[in-house]
PLY file of the C-alpha trace (Angstrom):
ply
format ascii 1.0
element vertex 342
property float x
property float y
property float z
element edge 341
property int vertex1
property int vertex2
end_header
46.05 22.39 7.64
48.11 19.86 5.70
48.42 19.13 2.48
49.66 16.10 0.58
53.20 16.27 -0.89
55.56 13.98 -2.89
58.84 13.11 -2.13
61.92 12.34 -5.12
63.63 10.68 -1.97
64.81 10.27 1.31
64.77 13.51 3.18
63.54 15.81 -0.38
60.39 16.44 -0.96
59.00 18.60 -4.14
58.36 22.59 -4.12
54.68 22.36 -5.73
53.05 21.66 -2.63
53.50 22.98 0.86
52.58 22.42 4.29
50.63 25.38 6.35
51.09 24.65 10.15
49.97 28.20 11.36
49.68 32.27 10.38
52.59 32.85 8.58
55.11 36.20 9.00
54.25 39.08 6.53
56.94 41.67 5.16
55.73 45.40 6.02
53.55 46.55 3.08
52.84 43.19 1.66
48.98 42.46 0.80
47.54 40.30 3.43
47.24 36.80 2.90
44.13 35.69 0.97
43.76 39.03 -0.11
44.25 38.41 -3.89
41.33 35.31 -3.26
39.10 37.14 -1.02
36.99 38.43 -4.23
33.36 39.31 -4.03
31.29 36.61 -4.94
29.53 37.46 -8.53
25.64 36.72 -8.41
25.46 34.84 -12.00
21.85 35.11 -13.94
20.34 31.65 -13.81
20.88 29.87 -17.28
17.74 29.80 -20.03
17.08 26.62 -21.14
17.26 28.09 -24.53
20.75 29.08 -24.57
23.57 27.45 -26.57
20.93 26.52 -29.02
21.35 28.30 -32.56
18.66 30.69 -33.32
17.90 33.36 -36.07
19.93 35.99 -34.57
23.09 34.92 -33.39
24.91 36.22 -30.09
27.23 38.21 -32.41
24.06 39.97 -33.85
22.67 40.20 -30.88
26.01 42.48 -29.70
25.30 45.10 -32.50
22.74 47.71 -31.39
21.82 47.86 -35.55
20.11 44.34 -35.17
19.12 43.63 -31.22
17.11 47.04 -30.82
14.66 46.18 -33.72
14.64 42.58 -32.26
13.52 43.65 -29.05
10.80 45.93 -30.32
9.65 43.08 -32.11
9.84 41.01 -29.41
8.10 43.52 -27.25
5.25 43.68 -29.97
4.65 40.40 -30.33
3.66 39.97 -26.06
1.70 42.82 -26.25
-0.36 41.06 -28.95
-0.17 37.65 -26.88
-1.89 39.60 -24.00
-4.01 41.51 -26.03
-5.04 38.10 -27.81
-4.72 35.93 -24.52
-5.91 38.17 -21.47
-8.13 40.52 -23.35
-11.19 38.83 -23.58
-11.04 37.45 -19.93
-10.77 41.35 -18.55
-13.18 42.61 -21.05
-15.56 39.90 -19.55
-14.56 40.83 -16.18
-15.04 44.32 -16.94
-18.36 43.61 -18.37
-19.68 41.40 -14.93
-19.57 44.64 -13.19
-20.62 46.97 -15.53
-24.23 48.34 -16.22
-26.49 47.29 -19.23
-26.68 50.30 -20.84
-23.19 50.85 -20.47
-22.83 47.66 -22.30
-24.61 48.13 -24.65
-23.92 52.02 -25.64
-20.26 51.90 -25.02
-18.94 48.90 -24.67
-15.25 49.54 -24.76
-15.18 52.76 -22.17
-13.85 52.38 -18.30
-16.96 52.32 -16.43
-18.56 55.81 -17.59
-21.60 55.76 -14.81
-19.41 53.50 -12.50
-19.24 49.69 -11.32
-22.36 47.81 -10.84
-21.51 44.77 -8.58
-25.55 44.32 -8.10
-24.73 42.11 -11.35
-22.86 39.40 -9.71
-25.14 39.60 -6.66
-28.32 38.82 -8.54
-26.53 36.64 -10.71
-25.50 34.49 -7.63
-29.07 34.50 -6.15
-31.56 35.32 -8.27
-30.64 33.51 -11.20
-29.64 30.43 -8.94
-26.03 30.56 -10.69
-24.78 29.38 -6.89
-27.00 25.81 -7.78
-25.07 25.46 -11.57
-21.66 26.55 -9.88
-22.24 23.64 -7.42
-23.38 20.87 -10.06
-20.75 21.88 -12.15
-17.70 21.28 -9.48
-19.38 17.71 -8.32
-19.29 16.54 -12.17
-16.02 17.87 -12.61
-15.06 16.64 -9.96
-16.22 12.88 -10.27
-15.22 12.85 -13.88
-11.91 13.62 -12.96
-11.60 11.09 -10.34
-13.37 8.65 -12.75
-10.94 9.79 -15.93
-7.57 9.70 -13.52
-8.47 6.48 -12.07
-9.43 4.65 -15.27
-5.99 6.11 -17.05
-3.56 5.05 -14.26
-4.59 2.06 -13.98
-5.22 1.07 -17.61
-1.31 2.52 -18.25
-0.27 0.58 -15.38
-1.46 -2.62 -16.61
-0.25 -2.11 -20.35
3.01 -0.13 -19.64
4.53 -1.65 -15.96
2.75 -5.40 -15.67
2.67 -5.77 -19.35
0.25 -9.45 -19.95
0.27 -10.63 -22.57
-2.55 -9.30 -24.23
-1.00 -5.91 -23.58
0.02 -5.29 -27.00
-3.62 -6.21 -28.55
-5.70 -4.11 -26.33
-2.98 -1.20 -26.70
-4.32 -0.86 -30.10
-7.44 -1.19 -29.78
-7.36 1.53 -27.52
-5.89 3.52 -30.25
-7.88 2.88 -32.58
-11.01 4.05 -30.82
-9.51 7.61 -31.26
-10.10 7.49 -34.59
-14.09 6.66 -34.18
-16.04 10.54 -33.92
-17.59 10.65 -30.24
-21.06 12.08 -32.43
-21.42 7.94 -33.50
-21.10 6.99 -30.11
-24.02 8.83 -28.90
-27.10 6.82 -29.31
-25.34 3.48 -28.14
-23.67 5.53 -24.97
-27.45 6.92 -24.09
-29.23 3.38 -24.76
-26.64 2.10 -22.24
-27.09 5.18 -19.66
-31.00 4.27 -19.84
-30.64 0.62 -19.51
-27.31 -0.21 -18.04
-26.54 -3.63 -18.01
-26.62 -5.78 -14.35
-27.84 -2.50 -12.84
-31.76 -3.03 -13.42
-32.15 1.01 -13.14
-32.02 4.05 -15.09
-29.08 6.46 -14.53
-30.81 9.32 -16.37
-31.02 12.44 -14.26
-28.38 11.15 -12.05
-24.35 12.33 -11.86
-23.33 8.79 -12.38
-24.78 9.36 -16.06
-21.82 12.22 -17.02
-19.59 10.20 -14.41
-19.02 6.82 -15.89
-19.06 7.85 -19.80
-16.16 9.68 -18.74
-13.57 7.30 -17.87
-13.59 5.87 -21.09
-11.00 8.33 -22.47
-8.54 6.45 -24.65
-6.19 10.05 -25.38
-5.82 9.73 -21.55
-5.27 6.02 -21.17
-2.57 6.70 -24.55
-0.51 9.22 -23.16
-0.25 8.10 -19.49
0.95 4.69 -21.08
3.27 6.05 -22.70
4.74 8.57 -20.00
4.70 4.66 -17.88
6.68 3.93 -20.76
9.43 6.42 -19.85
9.52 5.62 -16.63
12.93 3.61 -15.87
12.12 -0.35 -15.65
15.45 -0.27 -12.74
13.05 0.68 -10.33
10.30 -1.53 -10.93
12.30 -4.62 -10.72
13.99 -3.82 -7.53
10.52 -3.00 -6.51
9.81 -6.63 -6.87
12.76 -8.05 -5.97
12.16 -6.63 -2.49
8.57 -8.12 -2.48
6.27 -5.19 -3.44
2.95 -6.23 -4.99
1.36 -4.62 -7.92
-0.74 -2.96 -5.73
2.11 -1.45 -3.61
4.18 -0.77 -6.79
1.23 1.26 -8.33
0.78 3.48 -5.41
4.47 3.47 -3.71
6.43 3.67 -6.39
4.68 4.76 -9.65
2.02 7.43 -8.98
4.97 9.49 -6.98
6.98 9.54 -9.89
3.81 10.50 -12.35
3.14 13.96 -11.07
3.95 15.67 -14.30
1.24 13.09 -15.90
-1.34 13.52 -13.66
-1.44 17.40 -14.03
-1.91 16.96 -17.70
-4.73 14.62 -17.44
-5.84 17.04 -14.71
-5.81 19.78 -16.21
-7.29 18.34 -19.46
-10.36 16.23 -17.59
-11.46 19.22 -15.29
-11.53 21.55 -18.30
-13.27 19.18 -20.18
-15.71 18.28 -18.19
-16.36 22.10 -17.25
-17.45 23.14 -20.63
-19.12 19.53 -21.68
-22.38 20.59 -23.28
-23.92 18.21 -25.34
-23.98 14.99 -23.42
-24.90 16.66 -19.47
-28.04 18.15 -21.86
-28.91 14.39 -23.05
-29.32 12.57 -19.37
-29.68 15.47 -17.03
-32.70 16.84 -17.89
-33.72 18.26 -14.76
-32.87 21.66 -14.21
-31.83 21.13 -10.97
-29.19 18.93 -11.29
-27.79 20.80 -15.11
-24.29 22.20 -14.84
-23.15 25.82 -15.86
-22.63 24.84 -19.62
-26.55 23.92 -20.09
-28.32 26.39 -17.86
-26.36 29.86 -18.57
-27.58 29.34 -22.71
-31.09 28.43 -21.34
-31.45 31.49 -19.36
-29.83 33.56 -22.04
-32.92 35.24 -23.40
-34.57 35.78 -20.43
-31.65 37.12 -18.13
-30.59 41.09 -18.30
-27.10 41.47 -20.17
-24.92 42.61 -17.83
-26.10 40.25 -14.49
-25.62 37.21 -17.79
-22.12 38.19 -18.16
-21.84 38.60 -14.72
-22.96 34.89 -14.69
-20.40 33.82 -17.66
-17.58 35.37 -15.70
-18.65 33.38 -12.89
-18.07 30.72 -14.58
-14.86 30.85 -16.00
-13.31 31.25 -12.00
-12.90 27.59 -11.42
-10.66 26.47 -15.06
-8.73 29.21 -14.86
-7.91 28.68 -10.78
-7.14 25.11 -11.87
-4.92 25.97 -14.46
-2.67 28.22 -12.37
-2.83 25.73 -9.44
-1.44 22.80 -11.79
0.19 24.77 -14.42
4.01 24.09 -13.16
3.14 20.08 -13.91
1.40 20.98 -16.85
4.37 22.96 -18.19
7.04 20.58 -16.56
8.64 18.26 -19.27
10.12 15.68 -16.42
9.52 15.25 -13.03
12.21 11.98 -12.66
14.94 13.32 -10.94
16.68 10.90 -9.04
14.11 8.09 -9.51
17.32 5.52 -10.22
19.90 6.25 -7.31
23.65 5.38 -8.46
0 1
1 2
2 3
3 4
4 5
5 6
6 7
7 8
8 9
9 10
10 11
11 12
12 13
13 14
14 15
15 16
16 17
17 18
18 19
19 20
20 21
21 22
22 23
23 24
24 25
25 26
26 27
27 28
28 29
29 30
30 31
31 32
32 33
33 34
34 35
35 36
36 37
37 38
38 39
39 40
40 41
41 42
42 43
43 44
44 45
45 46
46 47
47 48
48 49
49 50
50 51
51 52
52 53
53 54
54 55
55 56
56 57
57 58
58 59
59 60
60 61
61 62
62 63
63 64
64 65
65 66
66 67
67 68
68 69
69 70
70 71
71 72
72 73
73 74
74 75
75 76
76 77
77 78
78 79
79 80
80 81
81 82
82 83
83 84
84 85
85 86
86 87
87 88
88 89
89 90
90 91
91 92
92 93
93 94
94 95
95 96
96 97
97 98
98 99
99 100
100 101
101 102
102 103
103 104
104 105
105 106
106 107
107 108
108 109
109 110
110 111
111 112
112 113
113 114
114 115
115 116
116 117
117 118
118 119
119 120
120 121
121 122
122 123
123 124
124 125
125 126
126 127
127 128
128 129
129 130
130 131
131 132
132 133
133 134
134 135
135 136
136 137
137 138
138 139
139 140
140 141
141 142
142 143
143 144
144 145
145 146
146 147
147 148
148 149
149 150
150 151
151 152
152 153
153 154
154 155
155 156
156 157
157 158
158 159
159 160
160 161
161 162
162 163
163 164
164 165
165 166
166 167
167 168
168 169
169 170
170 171
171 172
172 173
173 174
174 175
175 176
176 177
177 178
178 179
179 180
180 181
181 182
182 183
183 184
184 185
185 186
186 187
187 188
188 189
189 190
190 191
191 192
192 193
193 194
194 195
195 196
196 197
197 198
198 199
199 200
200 201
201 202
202 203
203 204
204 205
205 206
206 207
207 208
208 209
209 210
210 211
211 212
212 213
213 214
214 215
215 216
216 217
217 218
218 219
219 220
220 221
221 222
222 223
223 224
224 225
225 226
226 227
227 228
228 229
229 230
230 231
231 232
232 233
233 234
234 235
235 236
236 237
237 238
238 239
239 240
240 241
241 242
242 243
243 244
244 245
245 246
246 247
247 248
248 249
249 250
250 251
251 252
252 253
253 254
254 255
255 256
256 257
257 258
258 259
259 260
260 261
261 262
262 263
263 264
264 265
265 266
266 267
267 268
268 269
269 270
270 271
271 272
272 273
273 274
274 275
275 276
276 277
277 278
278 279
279 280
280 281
281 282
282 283
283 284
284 285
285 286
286 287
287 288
288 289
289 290
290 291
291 292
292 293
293 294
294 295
295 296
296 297
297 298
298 299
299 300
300 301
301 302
302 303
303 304
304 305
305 306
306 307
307 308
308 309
309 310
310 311
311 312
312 313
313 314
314 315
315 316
316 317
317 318
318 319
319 320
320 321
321 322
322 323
323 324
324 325
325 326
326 327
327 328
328 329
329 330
330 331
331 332
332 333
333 334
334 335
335 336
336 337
337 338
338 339
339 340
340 341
């Protein structure tokens, strides 16, 4: 292995820098070569985000046992509480699903004194026709997701990446819908549900009722626009300098750099749509075709406690599976790395 060296002159050439050609002689005794390099490699902890920024207690603090061991039993008490607060109820409810009435009832707080009743869950599932609800409830959420992500991509697309010129005026008109309360909306929204315009039908009692109302979510159309907003303009333009249509540059190049985006609105429409009472009540009046959040407090008064619980536990499977599936683009800030190359 050679290495570069420089030369004062003809025939000298400087000490720094030397030439290996092979395994060099040793002196008896001497440390073999590499020796004082051939260190074990130190496995360093992965840096916090949150370090280097200046915070109450200072790393110096931190160093003296006086302050950092009531710190860190603060600290400690403070998650316990966020549990307690956070995951409590959702165990307690689980807890409950398989417990029995009277146990309920009696002593609500003890571990199962006359053991686990998973009868609750089975006659919830059959008897009480929870399996019907369940399904309703995933097709609505389900289309009013679609409806929501493909009405906010688009309608960011248009204002943030094509930008007409009109852009600007129906940006804030979008806005300022946010400010008008959803209760006003009502009676227009269910005049045009029961007459819709060019349609010559009623939608009442069907999905497309809870469907369509849905996409017209300004927040969403807002904050995807402006997340297209962040989005570096580089790649768009050499997008259409090598010919891409708006078409291909919506699907190719932007929706593949939106993922953090479209877990929000996600997130946000499934949930949403799961626990949407009022308005499902309004045009789905058949109970066949109701979701969870209108049938379980129908059936309420007439359902025994503990196979009712068993039902609301049921029903809090699918947000919370959701919200673990999407929550690392839900919690991810930016998603953009190497979008512009060079």
């Amino acid at each position: 292995m050679t290495f570069p060296s420089t030369s004062d002159g003809p025939g000298r050439a400087t000490s720094g820098l030397a030439t290996v050609t092979g395994p060099t002689r040793q002196a008896p005794g001497a440390a073999p070569a590499g020796a004082a390099t051939a260190t074990r490699p130190v496995r360093k902890r992965k840096a916090s985000q949150f370090e280097g920024s200046r915070g109450f207690v200072s790393d110096q603090d931190w160093r003296n046992p006086r302050v950092s061991v009531p710190m860190r039993i603060l600290h400690g008490t403070l998650l316990v509480l966020l549990l307690v607060v956070g995951i409590g109820p959702m165990l307690l409810l689980a807890k409950f699903a398989i417990t029995p009435t009277q146990d309920i009832i009696r002593t609500p707080l003890a571990i199962f004194p006359h053991g686990v009743r998973w009868g609750n869950i089975t006659e919830a599932w059959n008897d009480v026709q929870i399996s019907r609800y369940f399904l309703n409830t995933i097709w609505l959420a389900a289309g009013s997701w679609f409806v929501q992500l493909l009405v906010a991509t688009t309608g960011g697309f248009v204002l943030s990446v094509l930008r007409p010129a009109w852009a600007k005026i129906v940006h804030g008109l979008v806005i300022a819908t946010l400010f008008v309360p959803s209760v006003v909306l009502l009676v227009p929204l269910y005049l045009t549900i029961l007459n819709p315009p060019g349609l010559g039908t009623s939608l009442i009692n069907s999905f497309w009722a809870v469907w369509l109302p849905s996409g017209a979510s300004a927040f969403n159309v807002v904050i995807v626009t402006r997340f297209f907003d962040s989005l570096p303009r580089e790649v768009f333009e050499a997008a259409k300098v090598d010919g891409a249509s708006s078409f291909r540059l919506f699907w190719s190049v932007v929706l593949p750099m939106s993922k953090p985006i479209l877990g929000v609105v996600s997130v946000f429409a499934a949930i949403a749509s799961w626990k949407d009472f009022l308005w499902p009540m309004l045009v789905l009046k058949e109970q066949a075709k109701q979701p969870l959040s209108v049938r379980l407090p129908a059936i309420a008064q007439q359902t025994d406690l503990g196979v009712f619980l068993a039902s609301l536990a049921i029903s809090t499977l699918i947000p919370v599976v959701f919200f673990l599936i999407f929550q690392r683009l839900f919690l991810s800030s930016a998603g953009l790395g190497g979008a512009v190359k060079g």
